[in-house]
Structures are given as structure tokens and as C-alpha cells.
Residue frames as a rotation matrix with the C-alpha (Angstrom) as fourth column:
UNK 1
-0.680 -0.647 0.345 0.94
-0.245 0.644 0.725 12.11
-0.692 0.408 -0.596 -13.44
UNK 2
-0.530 0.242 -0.813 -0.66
-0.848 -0.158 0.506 11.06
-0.006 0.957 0.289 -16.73
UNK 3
0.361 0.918 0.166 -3.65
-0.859 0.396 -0.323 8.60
-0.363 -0.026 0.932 -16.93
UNK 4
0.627 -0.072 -0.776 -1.48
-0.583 0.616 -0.529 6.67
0.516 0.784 0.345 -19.35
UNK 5
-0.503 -0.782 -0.368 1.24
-0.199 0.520 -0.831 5.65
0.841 -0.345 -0.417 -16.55
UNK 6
-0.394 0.607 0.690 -1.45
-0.871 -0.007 -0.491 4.54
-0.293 -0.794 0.532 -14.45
UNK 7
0.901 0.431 -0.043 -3.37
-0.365 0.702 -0.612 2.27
-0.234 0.567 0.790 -17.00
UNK 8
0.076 -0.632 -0.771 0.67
-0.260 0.734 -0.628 0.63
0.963 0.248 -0.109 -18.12
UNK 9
-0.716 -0.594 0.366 1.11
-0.533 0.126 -0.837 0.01
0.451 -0.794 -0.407 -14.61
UNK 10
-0.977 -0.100 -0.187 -2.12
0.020 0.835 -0.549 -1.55
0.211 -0.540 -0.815 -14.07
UNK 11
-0.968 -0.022 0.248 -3.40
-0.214 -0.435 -0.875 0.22
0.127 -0.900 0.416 -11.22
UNK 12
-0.353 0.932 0.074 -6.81
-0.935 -0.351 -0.044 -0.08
-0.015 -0.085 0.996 -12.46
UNK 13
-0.416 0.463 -0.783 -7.16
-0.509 0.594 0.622 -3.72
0.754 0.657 -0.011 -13.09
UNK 14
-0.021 0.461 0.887 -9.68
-0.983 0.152 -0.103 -5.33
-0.183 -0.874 0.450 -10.37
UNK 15
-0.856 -0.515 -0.047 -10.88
-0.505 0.812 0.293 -8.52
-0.112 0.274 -0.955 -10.04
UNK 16
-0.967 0.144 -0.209 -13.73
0.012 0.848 0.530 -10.69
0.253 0.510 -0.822 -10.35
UNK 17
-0.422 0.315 -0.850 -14.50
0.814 0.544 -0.202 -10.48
0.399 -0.778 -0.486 -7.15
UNK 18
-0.565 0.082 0.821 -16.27
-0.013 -0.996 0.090 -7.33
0.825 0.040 0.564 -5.76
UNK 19
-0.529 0.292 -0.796 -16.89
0.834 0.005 -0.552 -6.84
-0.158 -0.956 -0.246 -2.09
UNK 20
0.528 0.605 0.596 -19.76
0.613 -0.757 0.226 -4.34
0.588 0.246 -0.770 -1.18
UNK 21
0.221 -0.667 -0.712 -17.10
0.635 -0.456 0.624 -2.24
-0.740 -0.590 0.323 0.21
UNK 22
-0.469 -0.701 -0.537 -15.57
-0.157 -0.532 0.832 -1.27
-0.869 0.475 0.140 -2.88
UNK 23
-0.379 0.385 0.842 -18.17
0.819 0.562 0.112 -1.28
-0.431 0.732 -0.528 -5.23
UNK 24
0.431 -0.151 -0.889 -17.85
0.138 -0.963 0.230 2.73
-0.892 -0.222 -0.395 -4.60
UNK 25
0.166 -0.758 -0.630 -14.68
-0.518 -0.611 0.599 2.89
-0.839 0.227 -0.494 -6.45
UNK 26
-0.318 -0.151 0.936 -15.53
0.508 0.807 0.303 0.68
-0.801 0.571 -0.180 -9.45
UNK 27
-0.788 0.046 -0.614 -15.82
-0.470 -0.690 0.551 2.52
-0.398 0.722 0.566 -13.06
UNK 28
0.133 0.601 -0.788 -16.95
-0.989 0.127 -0.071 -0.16
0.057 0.789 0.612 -15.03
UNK 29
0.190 0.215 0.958 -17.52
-0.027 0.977 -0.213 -4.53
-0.981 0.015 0.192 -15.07
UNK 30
-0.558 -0.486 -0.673 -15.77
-0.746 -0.061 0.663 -5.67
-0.363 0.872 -0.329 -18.16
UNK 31
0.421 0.779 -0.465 -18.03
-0.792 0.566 0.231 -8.35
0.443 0.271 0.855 -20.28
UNK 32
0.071 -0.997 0.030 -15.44
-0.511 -0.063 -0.857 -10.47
0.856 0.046 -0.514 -18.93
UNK 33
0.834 0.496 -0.243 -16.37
0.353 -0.140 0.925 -9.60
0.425 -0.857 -0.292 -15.38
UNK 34
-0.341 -0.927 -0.155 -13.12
0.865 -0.245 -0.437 -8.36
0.367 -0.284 0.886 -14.36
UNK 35
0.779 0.494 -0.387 -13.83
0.605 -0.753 0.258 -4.85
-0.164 -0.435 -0.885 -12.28
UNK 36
0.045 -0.714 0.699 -12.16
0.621 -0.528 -0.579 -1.66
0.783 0.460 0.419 -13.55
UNK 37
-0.308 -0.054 -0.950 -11.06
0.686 -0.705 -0.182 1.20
-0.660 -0.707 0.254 -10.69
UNK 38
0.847 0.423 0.321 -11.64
0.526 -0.752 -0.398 4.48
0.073 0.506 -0.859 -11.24
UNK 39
0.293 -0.953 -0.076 -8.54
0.779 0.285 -0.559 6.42
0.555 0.105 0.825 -11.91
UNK 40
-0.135 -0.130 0.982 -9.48
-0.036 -0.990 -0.136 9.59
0.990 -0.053 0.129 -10.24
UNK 41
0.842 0.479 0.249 -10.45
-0.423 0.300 0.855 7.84
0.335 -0.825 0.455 -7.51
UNK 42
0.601 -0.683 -0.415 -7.30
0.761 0.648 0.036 6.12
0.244 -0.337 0.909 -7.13
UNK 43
-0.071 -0.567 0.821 -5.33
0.453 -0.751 -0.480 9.43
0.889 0.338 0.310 -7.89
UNK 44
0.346 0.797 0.495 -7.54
-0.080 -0.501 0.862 11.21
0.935 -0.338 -0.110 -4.94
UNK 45
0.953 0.232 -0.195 -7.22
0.057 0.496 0.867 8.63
0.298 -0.837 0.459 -2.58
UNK 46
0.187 -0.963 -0.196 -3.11
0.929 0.238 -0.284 8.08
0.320 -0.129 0.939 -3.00
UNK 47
-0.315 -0.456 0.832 -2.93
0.203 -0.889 -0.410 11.94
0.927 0.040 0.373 -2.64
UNK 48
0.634 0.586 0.505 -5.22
-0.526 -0.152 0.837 11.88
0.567 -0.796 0.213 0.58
UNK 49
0.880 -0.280 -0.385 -2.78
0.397 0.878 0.269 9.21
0.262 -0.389 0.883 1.96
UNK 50
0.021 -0.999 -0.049 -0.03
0.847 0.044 -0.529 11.00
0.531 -0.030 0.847 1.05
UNK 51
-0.490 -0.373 0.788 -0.92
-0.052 -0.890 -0.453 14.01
0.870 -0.263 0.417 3.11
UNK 52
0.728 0.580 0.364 -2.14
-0.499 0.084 0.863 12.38
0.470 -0.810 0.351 6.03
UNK 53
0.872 -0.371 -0.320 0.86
0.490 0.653 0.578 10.37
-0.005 -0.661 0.751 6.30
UNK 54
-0.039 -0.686 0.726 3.18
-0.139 -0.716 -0.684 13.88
0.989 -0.128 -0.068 5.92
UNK 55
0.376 -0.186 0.908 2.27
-0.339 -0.939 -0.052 14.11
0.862 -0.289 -0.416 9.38
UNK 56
0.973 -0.001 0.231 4.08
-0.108 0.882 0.459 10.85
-0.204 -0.471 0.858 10.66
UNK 57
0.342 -0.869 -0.357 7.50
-0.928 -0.253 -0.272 9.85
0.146 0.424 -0.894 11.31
UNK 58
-0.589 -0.276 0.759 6.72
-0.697 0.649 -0.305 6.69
-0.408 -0.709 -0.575 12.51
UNK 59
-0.096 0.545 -0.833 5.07
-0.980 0.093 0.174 4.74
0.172 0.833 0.525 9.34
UNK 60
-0.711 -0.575 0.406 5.47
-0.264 0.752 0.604 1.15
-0.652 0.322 -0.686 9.26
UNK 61
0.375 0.522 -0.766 4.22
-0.919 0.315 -0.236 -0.64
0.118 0.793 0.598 5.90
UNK 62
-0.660 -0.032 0.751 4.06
0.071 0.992 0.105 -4.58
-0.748 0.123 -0.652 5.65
UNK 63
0.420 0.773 -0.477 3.39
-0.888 0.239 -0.394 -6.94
-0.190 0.588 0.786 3.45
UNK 64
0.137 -0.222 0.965 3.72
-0.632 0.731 0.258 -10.58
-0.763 -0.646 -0.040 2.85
UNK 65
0.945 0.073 0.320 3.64
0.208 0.623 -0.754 -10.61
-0.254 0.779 0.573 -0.59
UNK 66
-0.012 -0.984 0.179 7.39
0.719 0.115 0.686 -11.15
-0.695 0.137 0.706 -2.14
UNK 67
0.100 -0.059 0.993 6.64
0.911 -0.396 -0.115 -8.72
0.400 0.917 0.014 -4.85
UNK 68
0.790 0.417 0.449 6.28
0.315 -0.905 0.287 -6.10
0.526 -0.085 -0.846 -2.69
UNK 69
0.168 -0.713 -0.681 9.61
0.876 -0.210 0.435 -6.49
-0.453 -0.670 0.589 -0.22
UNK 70
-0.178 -0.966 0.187 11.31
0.982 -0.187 -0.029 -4.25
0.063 0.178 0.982 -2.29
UNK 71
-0.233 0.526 0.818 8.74
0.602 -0.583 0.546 -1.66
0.764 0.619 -0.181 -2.98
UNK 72
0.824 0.433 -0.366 7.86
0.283 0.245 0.927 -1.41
0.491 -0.867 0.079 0.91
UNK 73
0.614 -0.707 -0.352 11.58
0.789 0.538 0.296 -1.06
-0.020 -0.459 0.888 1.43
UNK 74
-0.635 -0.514 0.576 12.57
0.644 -0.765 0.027 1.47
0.427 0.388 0.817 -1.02
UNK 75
0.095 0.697 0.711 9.69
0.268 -0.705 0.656 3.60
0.959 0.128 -0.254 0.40
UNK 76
0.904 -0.077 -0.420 10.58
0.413 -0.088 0.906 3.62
-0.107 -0.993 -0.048 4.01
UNK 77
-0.263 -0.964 0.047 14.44
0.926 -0.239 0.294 4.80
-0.272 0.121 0.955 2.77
UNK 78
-0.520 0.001 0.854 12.31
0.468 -0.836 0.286 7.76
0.715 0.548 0.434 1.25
UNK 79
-0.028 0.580 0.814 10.40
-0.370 -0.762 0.531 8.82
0.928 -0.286 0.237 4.22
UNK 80
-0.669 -0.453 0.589 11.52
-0.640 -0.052 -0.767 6.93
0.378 -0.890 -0.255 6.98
UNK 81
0.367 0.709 0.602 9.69
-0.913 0.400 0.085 4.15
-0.180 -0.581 0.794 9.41
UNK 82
-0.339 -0.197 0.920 9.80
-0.488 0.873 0.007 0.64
-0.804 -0.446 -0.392 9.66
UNK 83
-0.153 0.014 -0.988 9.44
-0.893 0.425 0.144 -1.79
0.422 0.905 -0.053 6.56
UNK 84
-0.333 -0.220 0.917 8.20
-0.508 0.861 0.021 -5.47
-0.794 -0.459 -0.399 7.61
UNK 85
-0.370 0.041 -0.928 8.58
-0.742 0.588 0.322 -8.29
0.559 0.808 -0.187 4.65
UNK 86
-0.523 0.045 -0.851 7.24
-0.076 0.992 0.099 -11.58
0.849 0.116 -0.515 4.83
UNK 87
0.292 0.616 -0.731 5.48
0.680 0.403 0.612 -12.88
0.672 -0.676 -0.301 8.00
UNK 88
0.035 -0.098 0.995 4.49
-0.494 -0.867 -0.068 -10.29
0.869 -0.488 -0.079 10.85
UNK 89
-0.643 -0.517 -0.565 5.20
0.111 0.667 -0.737 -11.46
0.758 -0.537 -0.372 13.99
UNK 90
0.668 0.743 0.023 2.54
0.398 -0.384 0.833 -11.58
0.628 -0.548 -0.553 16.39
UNK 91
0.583 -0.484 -0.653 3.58
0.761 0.044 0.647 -9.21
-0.285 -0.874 0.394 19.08
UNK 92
-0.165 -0.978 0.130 4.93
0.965 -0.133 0.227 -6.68
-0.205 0.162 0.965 17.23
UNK 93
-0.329 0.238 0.914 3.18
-0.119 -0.970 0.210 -3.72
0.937 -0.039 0.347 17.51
UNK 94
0.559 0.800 0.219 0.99
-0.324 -0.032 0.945 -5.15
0.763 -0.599 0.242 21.38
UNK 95
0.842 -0.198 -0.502 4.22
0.529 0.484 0.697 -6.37
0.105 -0.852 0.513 23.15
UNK 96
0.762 -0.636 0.124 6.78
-0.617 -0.771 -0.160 -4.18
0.198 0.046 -0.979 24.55
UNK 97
0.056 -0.733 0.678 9.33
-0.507 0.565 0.651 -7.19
-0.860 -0.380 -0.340 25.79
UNK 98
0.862 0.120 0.493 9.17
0.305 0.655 -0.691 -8.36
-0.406 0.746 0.528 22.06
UNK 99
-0.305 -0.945 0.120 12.63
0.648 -0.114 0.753 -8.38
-0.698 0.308 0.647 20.61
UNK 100
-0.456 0.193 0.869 10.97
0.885 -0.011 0.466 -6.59
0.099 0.981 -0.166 17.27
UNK 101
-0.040 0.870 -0.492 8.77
0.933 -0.144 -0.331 -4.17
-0.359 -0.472 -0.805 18.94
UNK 102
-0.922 -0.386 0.002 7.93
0.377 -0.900 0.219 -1.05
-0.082 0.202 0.976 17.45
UNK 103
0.056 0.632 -0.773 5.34
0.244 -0.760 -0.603 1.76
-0.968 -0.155 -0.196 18.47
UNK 104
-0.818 -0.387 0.426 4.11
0.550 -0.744 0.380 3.08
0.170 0.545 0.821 15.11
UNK 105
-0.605 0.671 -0.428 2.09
-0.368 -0.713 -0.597 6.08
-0.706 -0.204 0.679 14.81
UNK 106
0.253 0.793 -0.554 0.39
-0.739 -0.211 -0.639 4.80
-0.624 0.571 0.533 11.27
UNK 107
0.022 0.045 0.999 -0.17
-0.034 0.998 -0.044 1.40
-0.999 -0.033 0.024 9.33
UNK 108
0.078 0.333 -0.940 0.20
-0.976 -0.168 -0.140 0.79
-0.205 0.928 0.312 5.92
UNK 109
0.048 0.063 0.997 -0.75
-0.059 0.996 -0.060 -2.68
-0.997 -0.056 0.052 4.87
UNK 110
-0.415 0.054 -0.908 -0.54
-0.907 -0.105 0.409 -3.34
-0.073 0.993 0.093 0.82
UNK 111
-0.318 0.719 -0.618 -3.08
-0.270 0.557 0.786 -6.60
0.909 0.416 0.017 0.89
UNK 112
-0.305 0.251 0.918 -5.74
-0.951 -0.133 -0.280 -6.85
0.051 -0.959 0.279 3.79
UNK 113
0.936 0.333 -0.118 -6.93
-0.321 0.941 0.108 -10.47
0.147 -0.063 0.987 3.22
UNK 114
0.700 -0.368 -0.613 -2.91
0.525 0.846 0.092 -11.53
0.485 -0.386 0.785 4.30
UNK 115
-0.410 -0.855 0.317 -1.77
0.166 -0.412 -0.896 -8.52
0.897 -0.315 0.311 6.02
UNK 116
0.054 0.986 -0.155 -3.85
0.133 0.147 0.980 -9.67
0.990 -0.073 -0.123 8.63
UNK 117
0.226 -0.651 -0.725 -2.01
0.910 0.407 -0.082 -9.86
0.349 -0.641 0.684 11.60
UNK 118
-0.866 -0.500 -0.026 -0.48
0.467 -0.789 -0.400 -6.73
0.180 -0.358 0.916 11.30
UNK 119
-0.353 0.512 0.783 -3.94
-0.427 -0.833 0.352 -4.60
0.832 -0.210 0.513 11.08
UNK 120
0.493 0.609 -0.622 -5.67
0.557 0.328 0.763 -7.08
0.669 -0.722 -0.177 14.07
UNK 121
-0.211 -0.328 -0.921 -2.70
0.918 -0.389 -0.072 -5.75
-0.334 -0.861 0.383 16.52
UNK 122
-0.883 -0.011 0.469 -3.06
0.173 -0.937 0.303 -2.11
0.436 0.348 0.830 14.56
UNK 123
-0.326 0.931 0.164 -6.35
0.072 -0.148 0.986 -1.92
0.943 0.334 -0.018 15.34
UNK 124
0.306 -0.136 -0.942 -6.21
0.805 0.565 0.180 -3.57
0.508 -0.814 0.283 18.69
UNK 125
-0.370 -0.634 -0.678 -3.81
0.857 -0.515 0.014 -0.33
-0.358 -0.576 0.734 19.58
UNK 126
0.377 0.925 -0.037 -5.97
0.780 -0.339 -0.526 1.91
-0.499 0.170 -0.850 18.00
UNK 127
-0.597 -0.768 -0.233 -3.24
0.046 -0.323 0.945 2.93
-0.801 0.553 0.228 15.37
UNK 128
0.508 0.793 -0.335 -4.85
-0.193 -0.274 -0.942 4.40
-0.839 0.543 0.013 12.03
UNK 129
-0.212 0.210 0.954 -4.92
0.446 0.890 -0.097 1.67
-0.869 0.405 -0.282 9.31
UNK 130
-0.135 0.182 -0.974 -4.37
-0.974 -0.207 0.097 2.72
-0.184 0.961 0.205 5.14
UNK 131
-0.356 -0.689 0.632 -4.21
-0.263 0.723 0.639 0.09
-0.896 0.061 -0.439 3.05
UNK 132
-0.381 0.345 -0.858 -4.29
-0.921 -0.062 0.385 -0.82
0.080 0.936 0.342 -0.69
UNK 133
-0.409 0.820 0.400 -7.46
-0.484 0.177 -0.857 -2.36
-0.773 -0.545 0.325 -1.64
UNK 134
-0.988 0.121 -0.094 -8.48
-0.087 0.062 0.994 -4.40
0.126 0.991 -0.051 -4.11
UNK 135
-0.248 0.961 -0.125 -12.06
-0.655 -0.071 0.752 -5.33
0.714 0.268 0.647 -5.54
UNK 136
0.289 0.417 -0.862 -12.23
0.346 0.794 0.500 -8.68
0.893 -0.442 0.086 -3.79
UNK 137
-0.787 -0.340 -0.515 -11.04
0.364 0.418 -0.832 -7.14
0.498 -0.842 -0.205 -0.12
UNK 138
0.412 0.671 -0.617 -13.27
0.824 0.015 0.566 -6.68
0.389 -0.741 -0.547 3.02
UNK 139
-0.403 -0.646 0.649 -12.30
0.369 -0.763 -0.530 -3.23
0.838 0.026 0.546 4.43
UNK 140
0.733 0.668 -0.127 -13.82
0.219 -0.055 0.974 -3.24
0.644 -0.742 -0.187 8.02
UNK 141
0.773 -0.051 -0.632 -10.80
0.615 -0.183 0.767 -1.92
-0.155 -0.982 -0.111 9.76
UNK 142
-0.582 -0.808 0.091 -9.15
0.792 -0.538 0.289 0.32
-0.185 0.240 0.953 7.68
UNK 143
-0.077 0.039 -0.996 -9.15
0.316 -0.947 -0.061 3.77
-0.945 -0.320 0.061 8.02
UNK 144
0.444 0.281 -0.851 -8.31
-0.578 -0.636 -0.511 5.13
-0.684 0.719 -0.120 4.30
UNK 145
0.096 -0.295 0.951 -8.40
0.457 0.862 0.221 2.90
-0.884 0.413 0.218 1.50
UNK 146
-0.612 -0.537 -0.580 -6.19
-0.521 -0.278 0.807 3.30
-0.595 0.796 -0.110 -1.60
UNK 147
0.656 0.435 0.617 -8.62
0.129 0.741 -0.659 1.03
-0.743 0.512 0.430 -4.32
UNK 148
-0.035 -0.806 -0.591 -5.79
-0.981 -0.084 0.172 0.16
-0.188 0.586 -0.788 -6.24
UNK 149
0.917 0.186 -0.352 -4.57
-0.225 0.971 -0.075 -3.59
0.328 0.148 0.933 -7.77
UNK 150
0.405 -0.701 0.587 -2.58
-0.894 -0.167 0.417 -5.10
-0.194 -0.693 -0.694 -5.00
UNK 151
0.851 -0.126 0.510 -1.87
0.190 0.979 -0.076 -8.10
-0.490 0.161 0.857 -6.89
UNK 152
0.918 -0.324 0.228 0.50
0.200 -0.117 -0.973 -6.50
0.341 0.939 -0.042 -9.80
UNK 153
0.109 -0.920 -0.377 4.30
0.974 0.024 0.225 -6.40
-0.198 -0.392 0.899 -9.32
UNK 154
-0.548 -0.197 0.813 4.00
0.581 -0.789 0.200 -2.70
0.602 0.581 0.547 -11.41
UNK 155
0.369 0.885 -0.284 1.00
0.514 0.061 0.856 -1.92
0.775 -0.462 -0.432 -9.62
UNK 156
0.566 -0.019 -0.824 2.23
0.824 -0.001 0.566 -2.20
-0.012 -1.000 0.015 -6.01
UNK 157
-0.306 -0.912 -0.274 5.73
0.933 -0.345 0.103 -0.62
-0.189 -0.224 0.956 -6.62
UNK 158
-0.538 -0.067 0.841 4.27
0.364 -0.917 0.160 2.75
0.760 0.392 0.517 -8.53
UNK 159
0.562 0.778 -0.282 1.83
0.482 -0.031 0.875 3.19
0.672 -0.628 -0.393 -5.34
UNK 160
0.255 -0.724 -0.641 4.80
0.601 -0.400 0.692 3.36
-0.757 -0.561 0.334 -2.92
UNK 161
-0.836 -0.472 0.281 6.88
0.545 -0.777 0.316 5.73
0.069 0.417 0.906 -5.45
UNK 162
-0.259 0.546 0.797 3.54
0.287 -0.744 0.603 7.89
0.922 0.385 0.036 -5.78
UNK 163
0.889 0.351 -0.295 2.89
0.414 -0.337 0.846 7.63
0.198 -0.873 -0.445 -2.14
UNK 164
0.012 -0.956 -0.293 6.61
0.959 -0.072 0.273 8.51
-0.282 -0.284 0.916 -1.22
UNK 165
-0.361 -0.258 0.896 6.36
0.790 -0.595 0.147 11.55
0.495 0.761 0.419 -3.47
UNK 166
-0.042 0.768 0.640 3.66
0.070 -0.636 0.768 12.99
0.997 0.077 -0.027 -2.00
UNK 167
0.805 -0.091 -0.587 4.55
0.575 -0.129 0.808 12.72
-0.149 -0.987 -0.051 1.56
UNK 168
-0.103 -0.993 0.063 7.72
0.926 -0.072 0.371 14.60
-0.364 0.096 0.927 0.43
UNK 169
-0.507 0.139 0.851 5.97
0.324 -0.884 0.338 17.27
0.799 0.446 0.403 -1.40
UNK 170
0.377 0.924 0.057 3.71
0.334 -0.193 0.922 17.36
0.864 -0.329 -0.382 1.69
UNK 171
0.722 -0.178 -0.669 6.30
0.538 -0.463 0.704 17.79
-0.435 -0.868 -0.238 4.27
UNK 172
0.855 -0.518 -0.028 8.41
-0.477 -0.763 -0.436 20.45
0.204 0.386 -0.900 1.65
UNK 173
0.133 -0.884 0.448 11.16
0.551 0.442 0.708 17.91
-0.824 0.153 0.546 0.90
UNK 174
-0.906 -0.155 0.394 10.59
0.421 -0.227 0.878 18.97
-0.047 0.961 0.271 -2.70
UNK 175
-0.367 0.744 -0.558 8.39
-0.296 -0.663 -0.688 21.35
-0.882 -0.087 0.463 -4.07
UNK 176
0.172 0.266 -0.949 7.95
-0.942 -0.236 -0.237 19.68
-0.287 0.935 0.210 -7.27
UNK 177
0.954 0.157 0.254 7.17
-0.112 0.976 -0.185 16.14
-0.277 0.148 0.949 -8.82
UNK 178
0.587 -0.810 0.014 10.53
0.029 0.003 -1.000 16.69
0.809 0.587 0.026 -11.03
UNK 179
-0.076 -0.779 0.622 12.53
-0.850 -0.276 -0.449 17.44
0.522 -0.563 -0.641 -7.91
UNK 180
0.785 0.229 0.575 11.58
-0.563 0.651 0.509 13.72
-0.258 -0.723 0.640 -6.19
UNK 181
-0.199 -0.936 -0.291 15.32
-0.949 0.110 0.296 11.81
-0.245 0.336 -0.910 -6.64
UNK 182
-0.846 -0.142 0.515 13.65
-0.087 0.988 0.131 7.92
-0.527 0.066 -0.847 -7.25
UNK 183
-0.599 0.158 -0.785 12.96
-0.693 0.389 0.607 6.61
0.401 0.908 -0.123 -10.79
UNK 184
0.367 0.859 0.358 9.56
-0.904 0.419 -0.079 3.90
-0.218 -0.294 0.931 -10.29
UNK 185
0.355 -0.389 -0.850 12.04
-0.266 0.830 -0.491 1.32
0.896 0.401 0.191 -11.65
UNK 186
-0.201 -0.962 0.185 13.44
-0.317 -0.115 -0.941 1.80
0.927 -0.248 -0.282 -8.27
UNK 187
-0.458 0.141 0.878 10.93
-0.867 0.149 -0.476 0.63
-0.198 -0.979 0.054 -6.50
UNK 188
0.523 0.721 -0.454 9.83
-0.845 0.508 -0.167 -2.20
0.110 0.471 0.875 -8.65
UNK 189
0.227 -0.178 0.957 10.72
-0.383 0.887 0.257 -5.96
-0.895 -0.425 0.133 -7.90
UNK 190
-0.432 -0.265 -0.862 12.45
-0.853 0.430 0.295 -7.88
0.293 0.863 -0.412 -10.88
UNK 191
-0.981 -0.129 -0.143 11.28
-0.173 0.916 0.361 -11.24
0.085 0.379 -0.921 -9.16
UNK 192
-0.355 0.862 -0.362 8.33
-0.131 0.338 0.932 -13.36
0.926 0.378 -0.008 -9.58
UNK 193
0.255 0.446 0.858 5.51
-0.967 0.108 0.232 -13.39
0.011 -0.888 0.459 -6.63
UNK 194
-0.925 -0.238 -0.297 6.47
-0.053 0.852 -0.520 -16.57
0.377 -0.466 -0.801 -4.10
UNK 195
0.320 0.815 -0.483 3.98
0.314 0.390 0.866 -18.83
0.894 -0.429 -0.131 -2.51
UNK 196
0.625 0.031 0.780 3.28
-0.751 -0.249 0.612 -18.46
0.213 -0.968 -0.133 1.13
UNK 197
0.967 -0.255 -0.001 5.58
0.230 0.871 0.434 -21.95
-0.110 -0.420 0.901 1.30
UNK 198
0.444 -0.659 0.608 8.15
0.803 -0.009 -0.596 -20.46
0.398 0.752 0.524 -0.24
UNK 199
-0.001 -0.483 0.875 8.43
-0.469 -0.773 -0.427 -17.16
0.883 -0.411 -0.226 1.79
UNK 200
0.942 0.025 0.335 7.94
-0.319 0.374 0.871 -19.44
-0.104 -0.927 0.360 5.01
């Protein structure tokens, strides 16, 4: 995909903040201070993701931000697993007698500073942990990190559509980008990010 539908979508903007985690995958500190990704690095990483998680049928992605529901949603319709919006229940990957329970084989979180929950029990079950990263997160229990900007409503959604692809091309749904049937509008959210009171 072109550099240029990367940079309208975002992907690269970081933040202030800059954890010595991910000071790896930083291009460039704007006078600003804002941190820039690197786009090959993002590119890399989403493509590494997407062929490690070809070899899963049992995915689940959460998140807790409202921008993402949809994005999170439409990507599990394209490759199957388990989609969890809004608040993770404890108990939902570490208790079988939980009404909710589900065994996956592989985590995808889309913001570790409040998809907390879900990686402690991931982790806990020694389930391998992706998750998109921004500048400001702490990455001590994820496995392969996307450095991407998990804040943007454009952002998130083209991630899942690029990750979706590429598990498809990886398990020979389609042999070609052109042959993937869902438009990035289709995973993008029309509404505005909710507070944490609001999605309670």
C-alpha cells in the first residue's frame, strides 16, 4: 500500500510521550515534541502480525475504546474469532464456568494501558499477546508489537483492514491485495471516541 494512505490515516502520528520501549520505532521528534513512527516499521510489523496470526482460528481482539467496536468487529467477520467491545470481563479467558468463556489461541489488544485486563489473564494463560502500540505505552507483556497510533479513529480501523488482508493473503483466501472484498471505510467508526463513563 502507498506511504501516502498511511500518512492520511495517521498511522504515524505518536505522542509526546515516549516509553523506552518504543523509542526503537520512532523516525523523528517533531520541534513540537510529538513522536513520528516509522512507516516501514509499521508496514513490517503489521505484515509480521499478519502472518503469524494466518496460523490461528481462534483470534480474539478487544478493546475498550468506542472507536474501535466497529473496527474489531468488522475484522473478526473477515477472519473469524471472538471480538470483545467495551469492558473485558474478568474471567474470561482463566474461568471455564464463566458464562463468556472463551479459549483463544492468540490476543490482540488495540491499546495496552486499558486493554489491561484482557492481556493480565492472556498472559496469565500463557496465550501470545500482539498489540498496537503507541509512543506513550509500556510493552512488558506483549509478544509482537504493531507501533502504530492507537488513539486515531482512521488509524485503528486501517490496521484491522490491513491486518485482515494479510491473514487472508496468508492463509490463500486471496492471492492478491485487489482480490480482498472490504473497502477501509468498512471498518471505520463514524462516531466520536466515548469516555470510560459513557461506555460503562
Amino acid at each position: 500500500m502507498p506511504y501516502e494512505e498511511y500518512l492520511s490515516a495517521g498511522m504515524h502520528i505518536g505522542t509526546k510521550q515516549q516509553t523506552q520501549q518504543m523509542k526503537k520505532f520512532i523516525y523523528k521528534t517533531r520541534e513540537d515534541g510529538l513522536a513520528i513512527l516509522d512507516l516501514q516499521t509499521i508496514e513490517n510489523k503489521i505484515k509480521l502480525a499478519g502472518k503469524f496470526l494466518a496460523r490461528f482460528t481462534r483470534i480474539m481482539v478487544v478493546s475498550r475504546k468506542s472507536v474501535a467496536w466497529k473496527p474489531i468487529v468488522k475484522f473478526t467477520e473477515a477472519v473469524g474469532g471472538k471480538a470483545i467491545t467495551g469492558r473485558f470481563l474478568p474471567g474470561t479467558i482463566t474461568n471455564p464456568n464463566f458464562p463468556g468463556y472463551y479459549e483463544p489461541e492468540v490476543l490482540i489488544a488495540t491499546d495496552p494501558l486499558i486493554d489491561t485486563q484482557a492481556i493480565e489473564e492472556a498472559f496469565k494463560m500463557r496465550i501470545p499477546i500482539i498489540a498496537l502500540c503507541d509512543t506513550s505505552n509500556e510493552t512488558s507483556s506483549i509478544d509482537l508489537i504493531i507501533p502504530v497510533n492507537n488513539k486515531g479513529r482512521k488509524s485503528i480501523s486501517m490496521v484491522y483492514w490491513l491486518l485482515a488482508r494479510e491473514i487472508q493473503k496468508n492463509k490463500g483466501i486471496i492471492k492478491e491485495d485487489g482480490e480482498f472484498k472490504y473497502k477501509p471505510e468498512e471498518f471505520e467508526s463514524k462516531e466520536r471516541e466515548r469516555t470510560e463513563e459513557e461506555e460503562e
